[in-house]
PDB file of the backbone (N, CA, C, O) and the ligand in Angstrom, with CONECT records:
HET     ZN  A 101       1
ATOM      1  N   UNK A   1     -26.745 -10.799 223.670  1.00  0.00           N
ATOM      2  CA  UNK A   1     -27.357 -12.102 223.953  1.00  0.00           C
ATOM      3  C   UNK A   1     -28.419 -11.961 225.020  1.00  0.00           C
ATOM      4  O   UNK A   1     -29.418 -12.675 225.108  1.00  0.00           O
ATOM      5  N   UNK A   2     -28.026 -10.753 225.988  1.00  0.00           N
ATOM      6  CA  UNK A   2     -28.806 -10.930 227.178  1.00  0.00           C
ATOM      7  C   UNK A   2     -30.213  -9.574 226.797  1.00  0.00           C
ATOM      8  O   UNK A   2     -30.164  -8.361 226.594  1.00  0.00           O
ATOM      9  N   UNK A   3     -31.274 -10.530 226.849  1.00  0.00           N
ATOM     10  CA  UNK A   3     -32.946  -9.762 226.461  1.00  0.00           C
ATOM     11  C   UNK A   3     -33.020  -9.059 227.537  1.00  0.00           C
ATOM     12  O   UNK A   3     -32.560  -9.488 228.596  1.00  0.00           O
ATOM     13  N   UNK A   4     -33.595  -7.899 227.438  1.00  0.00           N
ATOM     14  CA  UNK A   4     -33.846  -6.789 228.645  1.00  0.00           C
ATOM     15  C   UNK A   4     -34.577  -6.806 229.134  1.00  0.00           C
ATOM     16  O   UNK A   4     -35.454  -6.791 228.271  1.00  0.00           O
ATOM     17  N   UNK A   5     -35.254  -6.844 230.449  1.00  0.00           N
ATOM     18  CA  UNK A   5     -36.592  -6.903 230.876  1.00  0.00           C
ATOM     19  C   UNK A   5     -37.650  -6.008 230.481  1.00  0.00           C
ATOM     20  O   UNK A   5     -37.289  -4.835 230.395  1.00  0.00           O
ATOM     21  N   UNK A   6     -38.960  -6.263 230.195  1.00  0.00           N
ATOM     22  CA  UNK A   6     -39.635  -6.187 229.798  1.00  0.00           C
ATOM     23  C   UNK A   6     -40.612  -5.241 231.244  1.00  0.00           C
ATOM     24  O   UNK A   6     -40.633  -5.597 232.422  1.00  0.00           O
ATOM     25  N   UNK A   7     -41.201  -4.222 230.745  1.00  0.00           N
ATOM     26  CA  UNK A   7     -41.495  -3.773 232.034  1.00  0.00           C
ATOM     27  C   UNK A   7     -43.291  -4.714 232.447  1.00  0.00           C
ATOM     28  O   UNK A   7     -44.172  -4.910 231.610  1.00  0.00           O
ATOM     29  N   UNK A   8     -43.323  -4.946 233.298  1.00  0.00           N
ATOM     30  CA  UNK A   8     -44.839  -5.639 233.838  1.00  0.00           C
ATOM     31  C   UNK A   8     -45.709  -4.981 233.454  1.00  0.00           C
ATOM     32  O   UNK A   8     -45.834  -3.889 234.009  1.00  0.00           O
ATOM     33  N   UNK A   9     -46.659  -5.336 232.379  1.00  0.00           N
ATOM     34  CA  UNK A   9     -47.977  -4.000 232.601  1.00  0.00           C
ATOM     35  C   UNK A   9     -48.994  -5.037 233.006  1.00  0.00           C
ATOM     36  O   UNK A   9     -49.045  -6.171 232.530  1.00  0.00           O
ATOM     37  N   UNK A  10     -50.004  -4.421 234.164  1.00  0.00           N
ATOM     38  CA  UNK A  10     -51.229  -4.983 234.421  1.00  0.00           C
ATOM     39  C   UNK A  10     -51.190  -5.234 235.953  1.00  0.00           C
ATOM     40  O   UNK A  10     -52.096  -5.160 236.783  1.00  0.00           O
ATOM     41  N   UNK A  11     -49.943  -5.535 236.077  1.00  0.00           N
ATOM     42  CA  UNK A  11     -50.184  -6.193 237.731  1.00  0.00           C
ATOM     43  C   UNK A  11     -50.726  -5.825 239.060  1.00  0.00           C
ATOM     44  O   UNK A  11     -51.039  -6.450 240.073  1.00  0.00           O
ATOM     45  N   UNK A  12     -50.721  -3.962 238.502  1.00  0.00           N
ATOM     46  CA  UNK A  12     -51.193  -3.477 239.750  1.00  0.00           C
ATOM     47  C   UNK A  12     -52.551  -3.942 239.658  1.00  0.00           C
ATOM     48  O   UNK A  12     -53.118  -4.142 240.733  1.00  0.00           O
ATOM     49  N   UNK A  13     -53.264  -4.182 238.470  1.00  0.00           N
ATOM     50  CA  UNK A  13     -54.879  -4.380 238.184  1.00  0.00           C
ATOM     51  C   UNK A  13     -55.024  -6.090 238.972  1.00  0.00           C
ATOM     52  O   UNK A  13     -56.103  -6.683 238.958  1.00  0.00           O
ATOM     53  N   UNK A  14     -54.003  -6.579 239.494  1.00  0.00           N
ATOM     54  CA  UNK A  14     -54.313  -8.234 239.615  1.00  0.00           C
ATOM     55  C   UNK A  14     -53.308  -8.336 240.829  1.00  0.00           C
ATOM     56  O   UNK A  14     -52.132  -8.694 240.892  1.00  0.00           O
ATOM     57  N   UNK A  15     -54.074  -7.953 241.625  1.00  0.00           N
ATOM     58  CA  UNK A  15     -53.420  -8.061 243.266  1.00  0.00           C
ATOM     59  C   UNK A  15     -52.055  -7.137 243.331  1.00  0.00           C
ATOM     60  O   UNK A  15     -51.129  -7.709 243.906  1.00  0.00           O
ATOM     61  N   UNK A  16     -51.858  -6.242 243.002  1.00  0.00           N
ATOM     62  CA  UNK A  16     -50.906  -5.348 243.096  1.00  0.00           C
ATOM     63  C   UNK A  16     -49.276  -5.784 243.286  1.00  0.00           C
ATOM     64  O   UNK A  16     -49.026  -6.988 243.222  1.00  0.00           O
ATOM     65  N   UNK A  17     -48.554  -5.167 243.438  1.00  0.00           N
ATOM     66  CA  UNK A  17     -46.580  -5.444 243.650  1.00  0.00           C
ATOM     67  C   UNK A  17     -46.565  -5.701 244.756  1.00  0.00           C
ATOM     68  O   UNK A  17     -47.307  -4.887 245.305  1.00  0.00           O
ATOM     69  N   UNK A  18     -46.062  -6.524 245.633  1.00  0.00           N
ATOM     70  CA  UNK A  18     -45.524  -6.674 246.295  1.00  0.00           C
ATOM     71  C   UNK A  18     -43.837  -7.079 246.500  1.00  0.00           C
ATOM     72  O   UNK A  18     -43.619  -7.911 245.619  1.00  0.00           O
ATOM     73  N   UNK A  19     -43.048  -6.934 246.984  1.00  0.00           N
ATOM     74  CA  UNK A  19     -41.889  -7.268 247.194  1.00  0.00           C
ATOM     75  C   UNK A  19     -41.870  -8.824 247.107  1.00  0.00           C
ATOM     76  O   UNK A  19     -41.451  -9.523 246.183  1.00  0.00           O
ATOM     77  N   UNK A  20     -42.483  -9.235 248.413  1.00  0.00           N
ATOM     78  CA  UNK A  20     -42.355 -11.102 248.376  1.00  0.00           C
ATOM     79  C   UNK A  20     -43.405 -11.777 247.604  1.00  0.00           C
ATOM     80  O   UNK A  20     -43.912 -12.804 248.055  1.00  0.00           O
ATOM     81  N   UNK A  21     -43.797 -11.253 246.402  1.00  0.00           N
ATOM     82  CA  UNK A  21     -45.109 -11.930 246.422  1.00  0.00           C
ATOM     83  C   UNK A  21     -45.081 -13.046 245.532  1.00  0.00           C
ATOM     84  O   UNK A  21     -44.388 -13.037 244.515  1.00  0.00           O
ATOM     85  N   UNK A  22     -45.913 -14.150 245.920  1.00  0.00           N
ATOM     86  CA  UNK A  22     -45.804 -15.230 245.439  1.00  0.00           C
ATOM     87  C   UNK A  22     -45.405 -15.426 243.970  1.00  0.00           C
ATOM     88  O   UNK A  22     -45.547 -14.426 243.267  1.00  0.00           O
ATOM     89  N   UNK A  23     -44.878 -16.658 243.313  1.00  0.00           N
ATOM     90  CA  UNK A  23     -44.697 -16.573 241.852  1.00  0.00           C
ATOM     91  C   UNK A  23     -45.797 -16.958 241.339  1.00  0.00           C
ATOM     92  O   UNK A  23     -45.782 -18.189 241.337  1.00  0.00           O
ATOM     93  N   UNK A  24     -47.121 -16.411 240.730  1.00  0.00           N
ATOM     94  CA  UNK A  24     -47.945 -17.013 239.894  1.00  0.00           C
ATOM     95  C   UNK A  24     -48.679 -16.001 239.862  1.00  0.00           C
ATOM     96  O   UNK A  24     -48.995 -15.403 240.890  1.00  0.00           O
ATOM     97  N   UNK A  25     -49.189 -15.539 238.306  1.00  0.00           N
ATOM     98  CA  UNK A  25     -49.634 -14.903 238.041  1.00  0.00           C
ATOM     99  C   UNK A  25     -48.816 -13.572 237.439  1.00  0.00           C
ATOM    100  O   UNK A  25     -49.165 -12.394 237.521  1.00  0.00           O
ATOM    101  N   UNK A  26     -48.090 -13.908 237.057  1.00  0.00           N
ATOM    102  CA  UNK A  26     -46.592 -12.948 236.930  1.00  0.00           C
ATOM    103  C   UNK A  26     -45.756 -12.632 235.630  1.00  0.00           C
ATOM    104  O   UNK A  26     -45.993 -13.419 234.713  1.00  0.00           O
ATOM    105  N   UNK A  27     -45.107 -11.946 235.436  1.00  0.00           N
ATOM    106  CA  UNK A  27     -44.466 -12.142 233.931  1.00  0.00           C
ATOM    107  C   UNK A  27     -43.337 -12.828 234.541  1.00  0.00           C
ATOM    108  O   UNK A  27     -43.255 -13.089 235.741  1.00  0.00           O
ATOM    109  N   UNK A  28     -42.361 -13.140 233.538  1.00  0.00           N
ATOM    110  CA  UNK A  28     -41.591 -13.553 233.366  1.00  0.00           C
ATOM    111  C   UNK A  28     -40.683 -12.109 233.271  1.00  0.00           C
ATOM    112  O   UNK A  28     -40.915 -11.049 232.689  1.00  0.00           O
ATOM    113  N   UNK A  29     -39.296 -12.665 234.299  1.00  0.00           N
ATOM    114  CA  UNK A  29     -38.484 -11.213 234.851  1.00  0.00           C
ATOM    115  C   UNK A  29     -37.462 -11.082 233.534  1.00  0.00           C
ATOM    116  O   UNK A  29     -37.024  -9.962 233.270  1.00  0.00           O
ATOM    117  N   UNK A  30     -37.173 -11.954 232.904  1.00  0.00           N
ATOM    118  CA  UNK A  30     -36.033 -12.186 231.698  1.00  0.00           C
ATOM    119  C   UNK A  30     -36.831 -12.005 229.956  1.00  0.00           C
ATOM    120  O   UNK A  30     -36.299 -11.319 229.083  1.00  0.00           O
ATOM    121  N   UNK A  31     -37.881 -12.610 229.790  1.00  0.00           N
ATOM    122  CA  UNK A  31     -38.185 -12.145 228.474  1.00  0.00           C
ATOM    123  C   UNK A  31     -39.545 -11.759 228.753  1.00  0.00           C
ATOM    124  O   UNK A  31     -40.023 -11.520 227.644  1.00  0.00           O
ATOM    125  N   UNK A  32     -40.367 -11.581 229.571  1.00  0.00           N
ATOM    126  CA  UNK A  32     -41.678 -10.762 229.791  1.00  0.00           C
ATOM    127  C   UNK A  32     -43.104 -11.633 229.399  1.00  0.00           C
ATOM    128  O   UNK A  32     -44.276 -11.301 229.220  1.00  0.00           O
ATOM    129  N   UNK A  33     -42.479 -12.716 229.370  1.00  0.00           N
ATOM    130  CA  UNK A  33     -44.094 -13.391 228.674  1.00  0.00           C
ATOM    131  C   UNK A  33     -45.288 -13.625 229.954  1.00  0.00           C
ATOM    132  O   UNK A  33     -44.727 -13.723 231.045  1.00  0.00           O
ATOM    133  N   UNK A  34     -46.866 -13.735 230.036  1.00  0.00           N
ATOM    134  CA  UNK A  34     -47.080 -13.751 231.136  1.00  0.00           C
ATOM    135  C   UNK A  34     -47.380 -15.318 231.131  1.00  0.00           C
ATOM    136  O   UNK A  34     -47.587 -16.006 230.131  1.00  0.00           O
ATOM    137  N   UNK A  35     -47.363 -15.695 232.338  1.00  0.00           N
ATOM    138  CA  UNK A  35     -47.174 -17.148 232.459  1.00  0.00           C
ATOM    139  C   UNK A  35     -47.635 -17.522 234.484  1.00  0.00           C
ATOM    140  O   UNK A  35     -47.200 -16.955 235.486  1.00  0.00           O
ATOM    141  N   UNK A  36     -48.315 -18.300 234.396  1.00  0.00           N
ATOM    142  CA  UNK A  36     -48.841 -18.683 236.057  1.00  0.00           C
ATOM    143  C   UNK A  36     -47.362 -19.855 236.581  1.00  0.00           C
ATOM    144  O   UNK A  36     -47.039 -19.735 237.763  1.00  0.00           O
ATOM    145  N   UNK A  37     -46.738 -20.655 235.935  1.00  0.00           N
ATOM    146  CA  UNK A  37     -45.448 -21.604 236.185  1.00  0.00           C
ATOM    147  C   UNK A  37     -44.137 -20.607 235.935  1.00  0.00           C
ATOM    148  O   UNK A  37     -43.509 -20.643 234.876  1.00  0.00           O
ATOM    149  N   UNK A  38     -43.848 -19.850 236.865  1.00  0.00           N
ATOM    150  CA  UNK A  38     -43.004 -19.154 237.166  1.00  0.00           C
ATOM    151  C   UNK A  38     -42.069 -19.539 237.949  1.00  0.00           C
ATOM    152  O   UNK A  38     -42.485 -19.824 239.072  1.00  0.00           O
ATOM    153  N   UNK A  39     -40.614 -19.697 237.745  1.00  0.00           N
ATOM    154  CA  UNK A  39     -39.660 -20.134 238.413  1.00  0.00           C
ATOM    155  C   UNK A  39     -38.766 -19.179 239.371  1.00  0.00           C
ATOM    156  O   UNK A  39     -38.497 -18.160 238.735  1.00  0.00           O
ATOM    157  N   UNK A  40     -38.307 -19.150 240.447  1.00  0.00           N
ATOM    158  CA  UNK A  40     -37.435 -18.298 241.058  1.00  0.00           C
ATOM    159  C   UNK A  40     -35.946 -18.968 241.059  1.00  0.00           C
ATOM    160  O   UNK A  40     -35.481 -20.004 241.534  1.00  0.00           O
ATOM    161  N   UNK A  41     -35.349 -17.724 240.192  1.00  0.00           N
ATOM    162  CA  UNK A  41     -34.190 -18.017 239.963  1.00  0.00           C
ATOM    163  C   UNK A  41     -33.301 -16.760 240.066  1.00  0.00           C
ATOM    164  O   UNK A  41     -33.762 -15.618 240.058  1.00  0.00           O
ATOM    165  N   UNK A  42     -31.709 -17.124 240.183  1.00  0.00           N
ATOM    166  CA  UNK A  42     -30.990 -16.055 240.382  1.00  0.00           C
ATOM    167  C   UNK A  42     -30.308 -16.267 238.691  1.00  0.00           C
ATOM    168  O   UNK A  42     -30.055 -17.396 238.270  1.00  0.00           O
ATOM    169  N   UNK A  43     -30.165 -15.497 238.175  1.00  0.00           N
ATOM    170  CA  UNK A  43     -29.366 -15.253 236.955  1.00  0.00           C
ATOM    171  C   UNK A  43     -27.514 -15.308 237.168  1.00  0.00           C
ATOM    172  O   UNK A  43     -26.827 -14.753 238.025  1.00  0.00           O
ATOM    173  N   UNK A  44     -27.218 -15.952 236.340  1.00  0.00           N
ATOM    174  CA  UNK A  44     -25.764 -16.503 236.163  1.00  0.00           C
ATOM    175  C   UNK A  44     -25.254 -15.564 235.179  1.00  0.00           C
ATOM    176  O   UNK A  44     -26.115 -15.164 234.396  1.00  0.00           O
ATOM    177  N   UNK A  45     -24.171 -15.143 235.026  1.00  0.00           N
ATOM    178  CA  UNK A  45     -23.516 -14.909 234.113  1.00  0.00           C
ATOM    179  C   UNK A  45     -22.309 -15.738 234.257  1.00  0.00           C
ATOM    180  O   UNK A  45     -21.654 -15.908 235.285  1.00  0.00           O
ATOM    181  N   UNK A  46     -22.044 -16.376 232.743  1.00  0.00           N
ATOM    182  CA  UNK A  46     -20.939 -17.489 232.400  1.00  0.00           C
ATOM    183  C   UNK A  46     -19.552 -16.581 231.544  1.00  0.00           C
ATOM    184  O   UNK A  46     -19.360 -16.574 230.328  1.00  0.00           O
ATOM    185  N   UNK A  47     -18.882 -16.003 232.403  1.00  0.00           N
ATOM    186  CA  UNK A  47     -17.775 -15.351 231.758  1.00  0.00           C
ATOM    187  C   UNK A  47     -16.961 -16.178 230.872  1.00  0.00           C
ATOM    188  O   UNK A  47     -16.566 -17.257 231.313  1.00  0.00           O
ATOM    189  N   UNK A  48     -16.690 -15.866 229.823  1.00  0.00           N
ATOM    190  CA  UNK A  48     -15.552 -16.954 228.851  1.00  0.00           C
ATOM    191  C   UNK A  48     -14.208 -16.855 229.463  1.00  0.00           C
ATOM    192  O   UNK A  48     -13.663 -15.812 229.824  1.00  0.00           O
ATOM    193  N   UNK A  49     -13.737 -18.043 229.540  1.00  0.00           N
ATOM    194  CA  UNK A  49     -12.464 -17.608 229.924  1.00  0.00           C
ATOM    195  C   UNK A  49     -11.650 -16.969 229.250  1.00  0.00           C
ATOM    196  O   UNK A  49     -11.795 -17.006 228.028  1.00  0.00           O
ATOM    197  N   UNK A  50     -10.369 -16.059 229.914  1.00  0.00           N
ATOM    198  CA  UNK A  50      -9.777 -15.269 229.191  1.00  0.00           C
ATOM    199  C   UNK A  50      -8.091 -16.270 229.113  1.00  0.00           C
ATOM    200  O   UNK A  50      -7.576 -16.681 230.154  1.00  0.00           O
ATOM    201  N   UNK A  51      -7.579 -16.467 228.004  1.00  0.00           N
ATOM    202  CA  UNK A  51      -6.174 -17.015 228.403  1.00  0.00           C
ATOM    203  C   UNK A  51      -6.587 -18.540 228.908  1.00  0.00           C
ATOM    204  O   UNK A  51      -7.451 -19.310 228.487  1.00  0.00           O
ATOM    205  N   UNK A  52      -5.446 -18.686 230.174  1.00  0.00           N
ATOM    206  CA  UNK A  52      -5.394 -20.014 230.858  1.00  0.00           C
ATOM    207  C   UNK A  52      -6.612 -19.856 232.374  1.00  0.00           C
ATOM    208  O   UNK A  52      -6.999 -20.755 233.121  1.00  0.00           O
ATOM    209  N   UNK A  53      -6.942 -18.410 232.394  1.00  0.00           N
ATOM    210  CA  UNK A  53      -7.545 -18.248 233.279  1.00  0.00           C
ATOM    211  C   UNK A  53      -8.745 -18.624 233.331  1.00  0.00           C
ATOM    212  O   UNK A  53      -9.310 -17.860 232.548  1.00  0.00           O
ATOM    213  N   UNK A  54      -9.843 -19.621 233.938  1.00  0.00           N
ATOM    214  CA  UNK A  54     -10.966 -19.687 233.745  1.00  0.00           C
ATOM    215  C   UNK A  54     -11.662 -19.040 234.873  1.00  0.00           C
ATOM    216  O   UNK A  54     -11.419 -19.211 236.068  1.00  0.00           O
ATOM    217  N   UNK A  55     -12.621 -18.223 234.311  1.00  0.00           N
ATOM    218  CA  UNK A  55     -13.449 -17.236 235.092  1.00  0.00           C
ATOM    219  C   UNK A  55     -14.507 -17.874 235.700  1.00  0.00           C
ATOM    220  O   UNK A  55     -15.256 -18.539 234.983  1.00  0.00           O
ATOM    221  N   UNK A  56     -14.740 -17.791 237.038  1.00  0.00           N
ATOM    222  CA  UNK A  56     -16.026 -18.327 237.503  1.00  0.00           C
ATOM    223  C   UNK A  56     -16.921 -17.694 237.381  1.00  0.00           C
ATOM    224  O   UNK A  56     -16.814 -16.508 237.692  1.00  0.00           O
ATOM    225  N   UNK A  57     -18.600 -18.358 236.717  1.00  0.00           N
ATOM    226  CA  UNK A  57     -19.289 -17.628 236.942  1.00  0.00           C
ATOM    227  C   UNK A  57     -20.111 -16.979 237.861  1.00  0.00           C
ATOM    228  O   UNK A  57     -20.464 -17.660 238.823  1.00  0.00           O
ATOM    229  N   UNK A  58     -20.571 -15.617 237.785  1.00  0.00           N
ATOM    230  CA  UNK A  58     -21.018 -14.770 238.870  1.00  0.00           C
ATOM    231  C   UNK A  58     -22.423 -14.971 238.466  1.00  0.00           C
ATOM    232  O   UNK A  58     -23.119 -15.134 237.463  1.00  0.00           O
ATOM    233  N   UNK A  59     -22.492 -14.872 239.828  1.00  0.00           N
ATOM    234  CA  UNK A  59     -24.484 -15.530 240.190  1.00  0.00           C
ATOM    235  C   UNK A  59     -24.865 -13.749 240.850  1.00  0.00           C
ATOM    236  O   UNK A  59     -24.187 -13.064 241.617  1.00  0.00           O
ATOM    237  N   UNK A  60     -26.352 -13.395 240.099  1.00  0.00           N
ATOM    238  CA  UNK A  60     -26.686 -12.659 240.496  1.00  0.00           C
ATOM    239  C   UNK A  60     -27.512 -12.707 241.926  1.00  0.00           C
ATOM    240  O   UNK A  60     -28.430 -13.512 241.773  1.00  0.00           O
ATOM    241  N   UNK A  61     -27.533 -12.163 243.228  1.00  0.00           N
ATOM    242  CA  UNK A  61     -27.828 -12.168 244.266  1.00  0.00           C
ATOM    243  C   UNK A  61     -29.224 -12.146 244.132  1.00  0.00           C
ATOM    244  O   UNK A  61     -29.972 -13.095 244.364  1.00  0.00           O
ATOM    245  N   UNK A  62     -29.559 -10.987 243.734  1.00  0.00           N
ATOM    246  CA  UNK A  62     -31.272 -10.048 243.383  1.00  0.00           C
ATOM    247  C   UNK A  62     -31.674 -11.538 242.827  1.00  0.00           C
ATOM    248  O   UNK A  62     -30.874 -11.903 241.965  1.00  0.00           O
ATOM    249  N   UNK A  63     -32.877 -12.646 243.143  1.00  0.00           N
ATOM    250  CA  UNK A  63     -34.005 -13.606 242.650  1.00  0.00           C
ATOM    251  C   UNK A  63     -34.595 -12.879 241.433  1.00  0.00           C
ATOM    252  O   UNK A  63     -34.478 -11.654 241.392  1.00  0.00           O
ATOM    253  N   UNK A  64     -35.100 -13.404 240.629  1.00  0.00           N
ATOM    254  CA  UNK A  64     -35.784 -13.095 239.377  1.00  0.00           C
ATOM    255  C   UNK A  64     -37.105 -14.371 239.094  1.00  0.00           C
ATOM    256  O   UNK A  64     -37.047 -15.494 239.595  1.00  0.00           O
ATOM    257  N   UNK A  65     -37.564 -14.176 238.731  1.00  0.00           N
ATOM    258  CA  UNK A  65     -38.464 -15.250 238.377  1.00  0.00           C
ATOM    259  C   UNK A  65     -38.694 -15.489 237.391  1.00  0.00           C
ATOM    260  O   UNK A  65     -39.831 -15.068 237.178  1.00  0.00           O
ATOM    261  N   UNK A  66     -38.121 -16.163 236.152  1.00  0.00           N
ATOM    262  CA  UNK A  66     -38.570 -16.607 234.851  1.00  0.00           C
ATOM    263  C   UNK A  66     -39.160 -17.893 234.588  1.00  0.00           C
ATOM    264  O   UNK A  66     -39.156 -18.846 235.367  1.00  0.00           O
ATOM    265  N   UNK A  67     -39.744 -17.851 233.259  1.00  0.00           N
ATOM    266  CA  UNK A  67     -40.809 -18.861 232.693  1.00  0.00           C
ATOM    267  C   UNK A  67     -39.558 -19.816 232.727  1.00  0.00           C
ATOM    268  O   UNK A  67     -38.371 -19.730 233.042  1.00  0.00           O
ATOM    269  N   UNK A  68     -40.512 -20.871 232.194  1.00  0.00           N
ATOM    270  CA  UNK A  68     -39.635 -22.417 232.092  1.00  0.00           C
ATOM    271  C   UNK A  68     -38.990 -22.082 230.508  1.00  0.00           C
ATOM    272  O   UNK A  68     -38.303 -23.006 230.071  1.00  0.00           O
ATOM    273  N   UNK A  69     -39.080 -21.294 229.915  1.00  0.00           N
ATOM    274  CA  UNK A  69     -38.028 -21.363 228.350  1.00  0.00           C
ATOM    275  C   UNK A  69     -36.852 -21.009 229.111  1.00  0.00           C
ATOM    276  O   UNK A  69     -35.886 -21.765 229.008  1.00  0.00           O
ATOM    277  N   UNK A  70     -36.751 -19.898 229.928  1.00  0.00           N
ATOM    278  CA  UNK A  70     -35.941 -18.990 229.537  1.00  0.00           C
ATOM    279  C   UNK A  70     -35.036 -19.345 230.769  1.00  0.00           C
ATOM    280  O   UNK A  70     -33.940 -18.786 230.822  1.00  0.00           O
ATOM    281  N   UNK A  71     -35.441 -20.353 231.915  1.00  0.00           N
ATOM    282  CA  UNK A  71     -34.565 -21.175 232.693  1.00  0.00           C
ATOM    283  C   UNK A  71     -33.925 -22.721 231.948  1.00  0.00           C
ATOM    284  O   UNK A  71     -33.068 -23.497 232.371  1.00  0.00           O
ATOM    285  N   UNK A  72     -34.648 -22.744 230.846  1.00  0.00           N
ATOM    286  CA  UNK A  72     -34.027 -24.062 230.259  1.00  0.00           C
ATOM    287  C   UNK A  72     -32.883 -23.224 228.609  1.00  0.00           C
ATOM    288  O   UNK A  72     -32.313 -23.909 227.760  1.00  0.00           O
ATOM    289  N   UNK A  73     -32.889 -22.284 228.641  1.00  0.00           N
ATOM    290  CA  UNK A  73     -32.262 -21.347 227.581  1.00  0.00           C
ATOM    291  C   UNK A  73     -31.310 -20.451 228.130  1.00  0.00           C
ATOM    292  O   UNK A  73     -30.436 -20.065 227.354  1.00  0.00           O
ATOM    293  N   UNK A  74     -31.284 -19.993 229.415  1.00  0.00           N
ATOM    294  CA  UNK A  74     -30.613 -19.217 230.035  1.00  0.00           C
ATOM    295  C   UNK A  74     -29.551 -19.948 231.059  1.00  0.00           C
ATOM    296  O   UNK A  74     -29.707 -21.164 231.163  1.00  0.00           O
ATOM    297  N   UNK A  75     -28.678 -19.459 231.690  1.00  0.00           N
ATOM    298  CA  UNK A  75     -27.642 -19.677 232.478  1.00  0.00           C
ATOM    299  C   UNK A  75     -28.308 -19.173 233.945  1.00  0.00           C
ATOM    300  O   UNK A  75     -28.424 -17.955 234.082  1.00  0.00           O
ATOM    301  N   UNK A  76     -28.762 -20.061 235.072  1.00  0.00           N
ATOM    302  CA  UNK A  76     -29.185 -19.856 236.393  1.00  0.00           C
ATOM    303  C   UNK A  76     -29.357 -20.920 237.189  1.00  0.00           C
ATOM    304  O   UNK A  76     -29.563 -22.087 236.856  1.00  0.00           O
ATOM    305  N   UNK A  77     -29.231 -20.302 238.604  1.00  0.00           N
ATOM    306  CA  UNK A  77     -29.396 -21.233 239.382  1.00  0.00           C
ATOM    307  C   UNK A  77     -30.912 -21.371 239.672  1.00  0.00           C
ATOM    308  O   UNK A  77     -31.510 -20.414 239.179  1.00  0.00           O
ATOM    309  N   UNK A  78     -31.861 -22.377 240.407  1.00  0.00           N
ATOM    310  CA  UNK A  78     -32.714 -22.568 241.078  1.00  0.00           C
ATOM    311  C   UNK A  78     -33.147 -22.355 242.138  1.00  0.00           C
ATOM    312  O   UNK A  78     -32.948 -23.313 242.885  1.00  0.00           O
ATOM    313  N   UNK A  79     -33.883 -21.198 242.799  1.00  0.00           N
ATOM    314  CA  UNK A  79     -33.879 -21.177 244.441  1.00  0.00           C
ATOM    315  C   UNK A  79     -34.846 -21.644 244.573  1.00  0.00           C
ATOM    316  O   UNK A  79     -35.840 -21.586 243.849  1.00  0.00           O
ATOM    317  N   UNK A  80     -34.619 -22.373 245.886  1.00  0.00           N
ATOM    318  CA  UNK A  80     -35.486 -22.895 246.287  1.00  0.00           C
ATOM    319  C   UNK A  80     -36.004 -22.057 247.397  1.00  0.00           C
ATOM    320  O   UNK A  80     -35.248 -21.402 248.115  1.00  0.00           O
ATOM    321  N   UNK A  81     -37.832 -22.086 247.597  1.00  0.00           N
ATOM    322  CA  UNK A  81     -38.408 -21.446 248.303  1.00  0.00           C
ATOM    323  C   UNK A  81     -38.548 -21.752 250.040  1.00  0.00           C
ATOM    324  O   UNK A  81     -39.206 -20.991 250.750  1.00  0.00           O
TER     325      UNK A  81
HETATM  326 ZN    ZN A 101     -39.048 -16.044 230.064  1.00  0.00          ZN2+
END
């Protein structure tokens, strides 16, 4: 279910990597499309529960930044900047 990231090509040509660097102008960290409305989000995983046990889901720490599909299609939280 879960799409693999897509590696960035171009960015060093358009203000280079940075660690903090702003969201715009960017791919998308979850399905790779390029897109300037880039969201920062942490990725969820929604474990099924097993039995009577219901599993909470685990929020990935590491921020990601995906397009608006793939935060309205995907399981994540919203950080706010
Ligand atoms: Zn996306």
């Amino acid at each position: 279910m879960l799409i693999p990231p897509v590696a960035p090509v171009g960015l060093y040509g358009r203000g280079g990597l940075r660690d903090n660097a702003s969201v715009s102008t960017r791919v998308c960290e979850n399905c790779g499309i390029s897109d300037d409305e880039l969201v920062c989000v942490r990725r969820v995983y929604l474990v099924p529960p097993s039995g009577d046990t219901p599993a909470p889901p685990t929020v990935v720490a590491e921020p990601e930044v995906w397009c608006f599909s793939c935060v309205s299609q995907y399981p994540c939280e919203i950080v706010d900047a």
